[in-house]
C-alpha positions in Angstrom: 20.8 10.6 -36.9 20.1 7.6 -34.9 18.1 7.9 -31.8 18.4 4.5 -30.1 22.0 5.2 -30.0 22.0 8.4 -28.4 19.4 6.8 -25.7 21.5 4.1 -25.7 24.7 5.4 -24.9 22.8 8.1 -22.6 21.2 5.0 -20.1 24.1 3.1 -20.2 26.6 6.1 -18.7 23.8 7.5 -16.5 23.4 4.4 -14.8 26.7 3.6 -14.6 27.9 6.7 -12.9 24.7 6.6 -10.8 22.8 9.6 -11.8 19.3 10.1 -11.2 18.4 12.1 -13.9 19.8 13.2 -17.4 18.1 15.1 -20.5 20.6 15.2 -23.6 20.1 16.9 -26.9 21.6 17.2 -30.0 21.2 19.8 -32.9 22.8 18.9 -36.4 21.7 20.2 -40.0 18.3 21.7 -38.6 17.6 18.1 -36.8 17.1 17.6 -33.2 16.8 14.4 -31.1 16.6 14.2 -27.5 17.0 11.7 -24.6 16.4 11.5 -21.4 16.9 9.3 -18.5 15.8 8.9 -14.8 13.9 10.9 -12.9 13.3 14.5 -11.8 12.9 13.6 -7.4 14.1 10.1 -6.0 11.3 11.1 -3.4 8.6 12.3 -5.9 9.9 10.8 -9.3 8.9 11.9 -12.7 10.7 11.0 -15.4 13.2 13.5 -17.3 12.5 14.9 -20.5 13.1 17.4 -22.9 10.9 20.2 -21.0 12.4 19.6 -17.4 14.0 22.3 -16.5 17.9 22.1 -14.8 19.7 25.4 -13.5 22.1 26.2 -16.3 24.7 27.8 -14.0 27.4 29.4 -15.6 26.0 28.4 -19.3 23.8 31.5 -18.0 26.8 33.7 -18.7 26.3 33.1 -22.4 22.4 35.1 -22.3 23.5 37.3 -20.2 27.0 38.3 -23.0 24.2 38.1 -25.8 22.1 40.7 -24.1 25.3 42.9 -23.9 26.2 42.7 -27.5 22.4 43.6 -28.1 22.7 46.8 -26.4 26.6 47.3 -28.3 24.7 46.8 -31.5 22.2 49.3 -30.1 24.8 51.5 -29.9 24.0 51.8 -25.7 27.2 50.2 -25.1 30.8 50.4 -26.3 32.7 47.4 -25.2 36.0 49.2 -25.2 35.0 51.8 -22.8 35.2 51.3 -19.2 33.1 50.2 -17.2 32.5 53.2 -15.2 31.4 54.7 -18.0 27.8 53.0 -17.2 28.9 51.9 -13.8 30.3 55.1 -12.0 29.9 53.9 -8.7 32.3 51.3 -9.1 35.3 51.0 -6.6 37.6 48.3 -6.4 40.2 47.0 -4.1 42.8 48.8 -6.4 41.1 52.3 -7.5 43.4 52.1 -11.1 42.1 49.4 -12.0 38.8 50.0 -11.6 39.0 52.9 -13.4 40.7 50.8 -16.7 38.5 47.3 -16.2 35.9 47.8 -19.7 33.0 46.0 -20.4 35.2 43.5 -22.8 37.2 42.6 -19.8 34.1 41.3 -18.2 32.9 39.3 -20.9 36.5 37.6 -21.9 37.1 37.0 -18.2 40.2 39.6 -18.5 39.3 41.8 -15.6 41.6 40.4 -13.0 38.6 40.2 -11.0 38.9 37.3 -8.1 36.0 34.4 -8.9 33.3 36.0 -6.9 32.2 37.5 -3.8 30.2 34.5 -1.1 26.4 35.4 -1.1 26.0 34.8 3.1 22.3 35.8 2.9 22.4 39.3 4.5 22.5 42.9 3.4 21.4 44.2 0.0 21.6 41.0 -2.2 20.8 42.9 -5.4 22.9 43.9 -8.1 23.1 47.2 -6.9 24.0 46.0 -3.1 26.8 43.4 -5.0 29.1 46.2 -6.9 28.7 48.0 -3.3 30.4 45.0 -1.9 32.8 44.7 -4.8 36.0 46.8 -3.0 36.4 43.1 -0.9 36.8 41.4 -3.7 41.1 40.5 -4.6 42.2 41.2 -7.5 45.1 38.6 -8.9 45.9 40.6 -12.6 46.1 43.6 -13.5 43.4 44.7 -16.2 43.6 42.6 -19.8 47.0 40.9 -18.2 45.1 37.2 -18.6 42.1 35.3 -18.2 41.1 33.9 -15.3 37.0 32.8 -15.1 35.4 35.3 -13.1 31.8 35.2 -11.7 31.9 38.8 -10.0 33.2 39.6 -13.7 29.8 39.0 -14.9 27.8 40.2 -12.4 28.9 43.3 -12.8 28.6 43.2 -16.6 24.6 42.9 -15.4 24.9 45.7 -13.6 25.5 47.3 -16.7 22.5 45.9 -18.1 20.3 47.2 -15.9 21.9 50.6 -15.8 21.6 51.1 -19.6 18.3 49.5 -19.8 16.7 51.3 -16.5 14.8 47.9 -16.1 15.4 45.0 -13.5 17.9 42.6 -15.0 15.6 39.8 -15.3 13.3 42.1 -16.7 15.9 43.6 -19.6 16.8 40.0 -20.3 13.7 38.7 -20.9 13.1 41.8 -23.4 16.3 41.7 -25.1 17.1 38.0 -25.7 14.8 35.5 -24.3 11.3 36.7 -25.0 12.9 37.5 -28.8 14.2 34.4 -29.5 11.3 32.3 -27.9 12.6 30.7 -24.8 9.4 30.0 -22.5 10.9 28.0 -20.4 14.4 30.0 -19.6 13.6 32.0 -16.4 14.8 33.4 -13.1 13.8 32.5 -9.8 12.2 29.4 -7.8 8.9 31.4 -8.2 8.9 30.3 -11.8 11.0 27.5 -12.2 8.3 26.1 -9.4 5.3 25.9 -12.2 6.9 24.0 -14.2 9.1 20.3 -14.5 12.1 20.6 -13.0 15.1 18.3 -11.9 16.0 17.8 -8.0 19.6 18.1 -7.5 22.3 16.0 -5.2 25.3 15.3 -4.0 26.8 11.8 -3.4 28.3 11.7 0.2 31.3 9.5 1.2 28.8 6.9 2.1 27.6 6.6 -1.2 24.5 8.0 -0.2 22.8 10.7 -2.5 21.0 13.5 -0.6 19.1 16.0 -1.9 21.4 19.7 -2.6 19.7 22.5 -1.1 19.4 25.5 -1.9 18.5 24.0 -5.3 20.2 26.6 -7.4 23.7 27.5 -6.6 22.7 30.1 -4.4 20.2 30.8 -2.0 17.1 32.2 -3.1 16.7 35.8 -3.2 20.5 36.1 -5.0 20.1 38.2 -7.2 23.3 39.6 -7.6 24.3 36.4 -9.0 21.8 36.2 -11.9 24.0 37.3 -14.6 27.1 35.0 -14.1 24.8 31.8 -12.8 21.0 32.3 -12.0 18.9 30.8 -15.1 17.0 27.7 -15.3 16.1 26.1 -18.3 14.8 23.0 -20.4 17.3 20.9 -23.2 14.6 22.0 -25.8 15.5 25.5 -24.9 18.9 24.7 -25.0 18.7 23.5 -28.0 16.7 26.1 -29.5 19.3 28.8 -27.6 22.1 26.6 -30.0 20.1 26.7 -33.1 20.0 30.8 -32.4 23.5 31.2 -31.8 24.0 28.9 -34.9 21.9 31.5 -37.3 22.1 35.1 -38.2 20.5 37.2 -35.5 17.0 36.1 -36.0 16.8 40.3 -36.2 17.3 40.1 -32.2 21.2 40.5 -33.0 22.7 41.5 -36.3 24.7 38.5 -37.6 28.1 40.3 -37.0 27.5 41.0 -33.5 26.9 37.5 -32.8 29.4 35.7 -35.0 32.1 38.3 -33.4 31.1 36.7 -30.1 33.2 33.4 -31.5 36.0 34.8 -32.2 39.1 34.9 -30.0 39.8 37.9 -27.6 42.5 36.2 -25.4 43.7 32.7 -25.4 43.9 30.5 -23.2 46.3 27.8 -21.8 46.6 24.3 -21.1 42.8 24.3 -20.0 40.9 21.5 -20.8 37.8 24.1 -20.8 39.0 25.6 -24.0 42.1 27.4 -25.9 40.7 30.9 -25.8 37.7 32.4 -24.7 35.9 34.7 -27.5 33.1 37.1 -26.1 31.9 34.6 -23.2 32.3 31.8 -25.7 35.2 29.1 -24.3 36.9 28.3 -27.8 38.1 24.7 -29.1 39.6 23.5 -32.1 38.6 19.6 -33.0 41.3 19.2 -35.5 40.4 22.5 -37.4 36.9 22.3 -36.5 36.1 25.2 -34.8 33.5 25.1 -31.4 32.2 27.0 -29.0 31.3 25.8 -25.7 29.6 26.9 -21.9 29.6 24.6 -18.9 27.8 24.9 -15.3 28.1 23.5 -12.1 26.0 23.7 -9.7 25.0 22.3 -6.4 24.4 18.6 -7.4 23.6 20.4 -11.0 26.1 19.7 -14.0 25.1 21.8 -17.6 27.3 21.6 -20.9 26.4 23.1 -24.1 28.6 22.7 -27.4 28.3 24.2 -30.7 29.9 23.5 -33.9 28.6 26.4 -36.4 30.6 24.8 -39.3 28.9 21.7 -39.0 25.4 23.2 -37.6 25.7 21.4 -35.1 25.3 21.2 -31.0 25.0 18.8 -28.4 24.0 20.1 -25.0 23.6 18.0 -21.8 22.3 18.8 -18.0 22.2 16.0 -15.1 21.7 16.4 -11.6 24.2 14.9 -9.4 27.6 15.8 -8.1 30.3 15.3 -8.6 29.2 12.8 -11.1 27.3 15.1 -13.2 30.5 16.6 -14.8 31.7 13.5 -16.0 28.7 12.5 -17.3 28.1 15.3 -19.3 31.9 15.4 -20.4 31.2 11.8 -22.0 28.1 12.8 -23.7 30.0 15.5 -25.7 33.2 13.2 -26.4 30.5 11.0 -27.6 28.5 13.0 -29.7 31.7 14.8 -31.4 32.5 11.6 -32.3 29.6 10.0 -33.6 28.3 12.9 -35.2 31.5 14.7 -36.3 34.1 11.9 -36.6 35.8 13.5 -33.8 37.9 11.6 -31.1 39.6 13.9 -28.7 43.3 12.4 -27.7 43.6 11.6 -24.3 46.2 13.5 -22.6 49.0 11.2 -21.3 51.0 12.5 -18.2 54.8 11.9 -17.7 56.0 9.5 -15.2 56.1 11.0 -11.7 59.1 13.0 -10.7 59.8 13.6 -7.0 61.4 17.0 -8.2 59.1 18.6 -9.8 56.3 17.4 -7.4 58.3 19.7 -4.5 58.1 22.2 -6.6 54.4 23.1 -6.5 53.1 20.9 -3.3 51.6 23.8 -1.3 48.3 25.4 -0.4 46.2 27.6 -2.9 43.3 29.1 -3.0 40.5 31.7 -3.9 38.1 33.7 -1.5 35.5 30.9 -1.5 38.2 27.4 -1.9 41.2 25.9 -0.8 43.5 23.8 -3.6 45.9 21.4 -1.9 48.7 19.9 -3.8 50.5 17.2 -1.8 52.7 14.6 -2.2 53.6 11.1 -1.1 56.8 10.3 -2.8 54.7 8.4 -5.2 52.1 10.4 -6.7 50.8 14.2 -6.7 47.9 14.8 -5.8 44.8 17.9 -5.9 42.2 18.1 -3.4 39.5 21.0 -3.8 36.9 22.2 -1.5 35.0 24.8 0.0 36.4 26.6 2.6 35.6 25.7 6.2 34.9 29.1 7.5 32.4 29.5 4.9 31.0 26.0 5.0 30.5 26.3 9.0 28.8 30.0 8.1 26.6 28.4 6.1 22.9 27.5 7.6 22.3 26.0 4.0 23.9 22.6 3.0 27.3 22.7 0.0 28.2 20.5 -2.4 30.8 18.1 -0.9 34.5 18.6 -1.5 36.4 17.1 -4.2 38.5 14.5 -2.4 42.3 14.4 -3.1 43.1 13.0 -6.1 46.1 12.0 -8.9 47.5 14.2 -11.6 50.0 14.0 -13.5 52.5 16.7 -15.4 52.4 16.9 -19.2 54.8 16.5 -21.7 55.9 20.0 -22.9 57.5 22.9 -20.3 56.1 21.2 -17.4 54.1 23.2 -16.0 50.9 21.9 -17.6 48.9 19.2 -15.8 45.9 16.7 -15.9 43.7 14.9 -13.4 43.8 11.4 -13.9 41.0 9.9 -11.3 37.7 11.2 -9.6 35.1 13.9 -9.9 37.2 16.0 -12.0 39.2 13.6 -14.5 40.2 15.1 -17.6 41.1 18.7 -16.3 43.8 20.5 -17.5 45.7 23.1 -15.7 48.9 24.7 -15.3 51.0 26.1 -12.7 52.4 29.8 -12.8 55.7 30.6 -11.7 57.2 34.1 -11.1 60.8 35.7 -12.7 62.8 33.4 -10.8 60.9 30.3 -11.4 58.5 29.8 -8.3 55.3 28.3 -8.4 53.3 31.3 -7.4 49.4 30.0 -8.5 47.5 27.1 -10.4 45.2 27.4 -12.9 42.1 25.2 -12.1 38.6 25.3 -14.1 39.9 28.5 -15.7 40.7 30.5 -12.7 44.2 31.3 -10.9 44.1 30.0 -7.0 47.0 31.7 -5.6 49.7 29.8 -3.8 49.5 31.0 0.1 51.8 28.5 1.2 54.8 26.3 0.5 53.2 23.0 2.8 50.0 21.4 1.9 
């Protein structure tokens, strides 16, 4: 494994897309190497390495879906029961299906739980205080009808956690799975992440300019409700040790079968650029038989990707701290690694030629309780815009990420209903659009989750 090339390749795409900091690692036969670029502040800069730590963001999901399956293999938790079995207090918008949503259907993202409830800084921000508040949350499926990525989902599954256990979330985690598997530097909270190295996030605005993303995690501080689906922090060299324990036998924190059953598929998933299928939290790919596993994060002006490749023993994980730029970086570190490591290219997905027919079709507005998906037309091109919506972004006495600006896609060969971005922050998703019995576009699938058509005009 060559070193200079990773570091190479790492500086070169860092500085090209302009981001201020980058740690990268890769696992393979037992090996690790590591690099880093940049610096953790632009106004107090220290440069990046392998123990600066990054919010994981949604990676977080896949501790928090261990810690589960260490309590199924306990014999604490059954994932085909529902979850009011552990959860009794829990009342949904619809009360049938919160009496059939089980803990699987959190974990696979098959809950037809909306993405998540806004954290807006008052009232009871715990766990406890977010499954009170979960009866506002829409619901788009019924239970186990699909997958749609769900942040509520897991939230709730840490409810359950700290039901079973009797112990604070954090608390049960850091017994059950990180404390076990050695993770120092894999916590909760600023008041930890504080005594240590970690990364400063931003965003870039239209001006170019690159301001510093406040709060620094996803949500504000004092969140807690959102710990289990986004809330840990962490260093590459935990990251990598993290990979190298989902790449073993249980280490005797897990029995083996519990935590190779967490790679294999529970519902599959379509024309998503995230994955095929999702296993137990675990988004599913297939590089040309080779099978993987993957998480990825984004924060504000935080970007995390891990991938694992157990038949290979190998991993490659990266975390950078701009956005929107962030995702693409870390999208080209794992295209890069598969295929220096693995021999893997990935094909690029070529769209059709644009057709004035099928772009009337699905222009309209979408969206989900926190942002609004435009799809629009010029007679030209189609385009997706994405952003936060303006009711919460002028609630908000914090600052949010900037919106995704409108930008191309293109339909894919096939039934037509599959799509790709072609330019900007997001290029490279996949997504689809739905359409009801009689054939109209009634949602798009973006990132995973179903934004539901509310009108036919963008």
């Amino acid at each position: 494994m060559s070193q200079d090339k990773l570091s190479e390749f790492v500086t070169s795409q860092a500085t090209e897309l302009g981001v201020p900091g980058v740690a990268v690692g890769v696992l393979l036969d037992g090996q690790e190497i590591y690099a880093s670029h940049g610096v953790t502040s632009l106004a107090n800069p220290l440069p990046v390495d392998e123990k600066t730590l990054f919010p994981l963001a949604s990676v977080s999901k896949t501790f928090t879906a261990t810690a589960l399956m260490c309590l199924v293999a306990q014999g604490k938790v059954d994932l085909d029961a529902p979850v009011q079995r552990y959860v009794p207090e829990l009342k949904l918008a619809d009360e049938q299906a919160a009496a059939q949503i089980t803990v699987l259907n959190l974990l696979n993202h098959t809950a037809g739980l909306d993405w998540n409830l806004i954290d807006d800084g008052e009232g009871d921000r715990s766990l406890a205080g977010l499954v009170a508040k979960l009866p506002g949350l829409p619901l788009i499926a019924p239970p186990g009808a699909r997958a749609s990525y769900s942040q509520a989902g897991y939230n709730l599954a840490g409810r359950i956690v700290e039901k079973v256990t009797g112990l604070p979330f954090e608390q049960a985690m850091t017994s059950l799975v990180l404390e076990p598997v050695g993770l120092e530097d894999t916590v909760y909270g600023l008041a930890e992440v504080m005594i240590r190295k970690f990364a400063v996030g931003y965003n870039r605005g239209e001006d170019g300019v690159l301001r510093a993303a406040r709060p620094w995690n996803a949500f504000k501080e004092g969140a807690r409700g959102d710990n289990p689906g986004g809330g840990l922090a962490s260093s590459m060299s935990d990251l990598l040790r993290w990979a190298r324990f989902q790449l073993g036998d249980g280490d005797g924190v897990l029995p083996a079968a519990d935590l190779h059953r967490m790679r294999e598929q529970t519902v599959e998933m379509r024309g998503s650029s995230l994955g095929d299928g999702f296993g137990i939290c675990w988004f599913l790919h297939d590089f040309d038989g080779l099978h993987g596993i993957g998480s990825g994060g984004s924060g504000n002006g935080q970007f995390a990707e891990l991938l694992i490749v157990p038949e290979r023993n190998f991993a490659v994980a990266s975390l950078a701290n701009v956005g929107p730029d962030g995702y693409p970086f870390n999208q080209s570190v794992v295209r890069w690694a598969l295929e220096h490591y693995l021999g893997f290219a990935e094909k690029t997905a070529e769209p059709l030629p644009y057709d004035e027919a099928k772009a009337q079709q699905v222009v309209g507005h979408y969206e989900i309780d926190a942002l609004n998906l435009d799809i629009a037309t010029d007679g030209t091109r189609l385009t997706l815009e994405v952003g936060i919506k303006t009711e919460i972004r002028e609630a908000s006495d914090e600052d949010m990420p900037p919106d995704y600006p409108a930008a191309s896609i293109g339909f894919l060969p096939g039934d037509g209903d599959d799509y790709v971005i072609t330019e900007g922050g997001l290029e490279g998703q996949r997504g689809y659009f739905s359409r009801d019995a009689n054939g109209t576009v009634t949602g798009i699938d973006l990132a995973g989750r179903l934004f539901g058509r509310a009108s036919r005009t963008s």
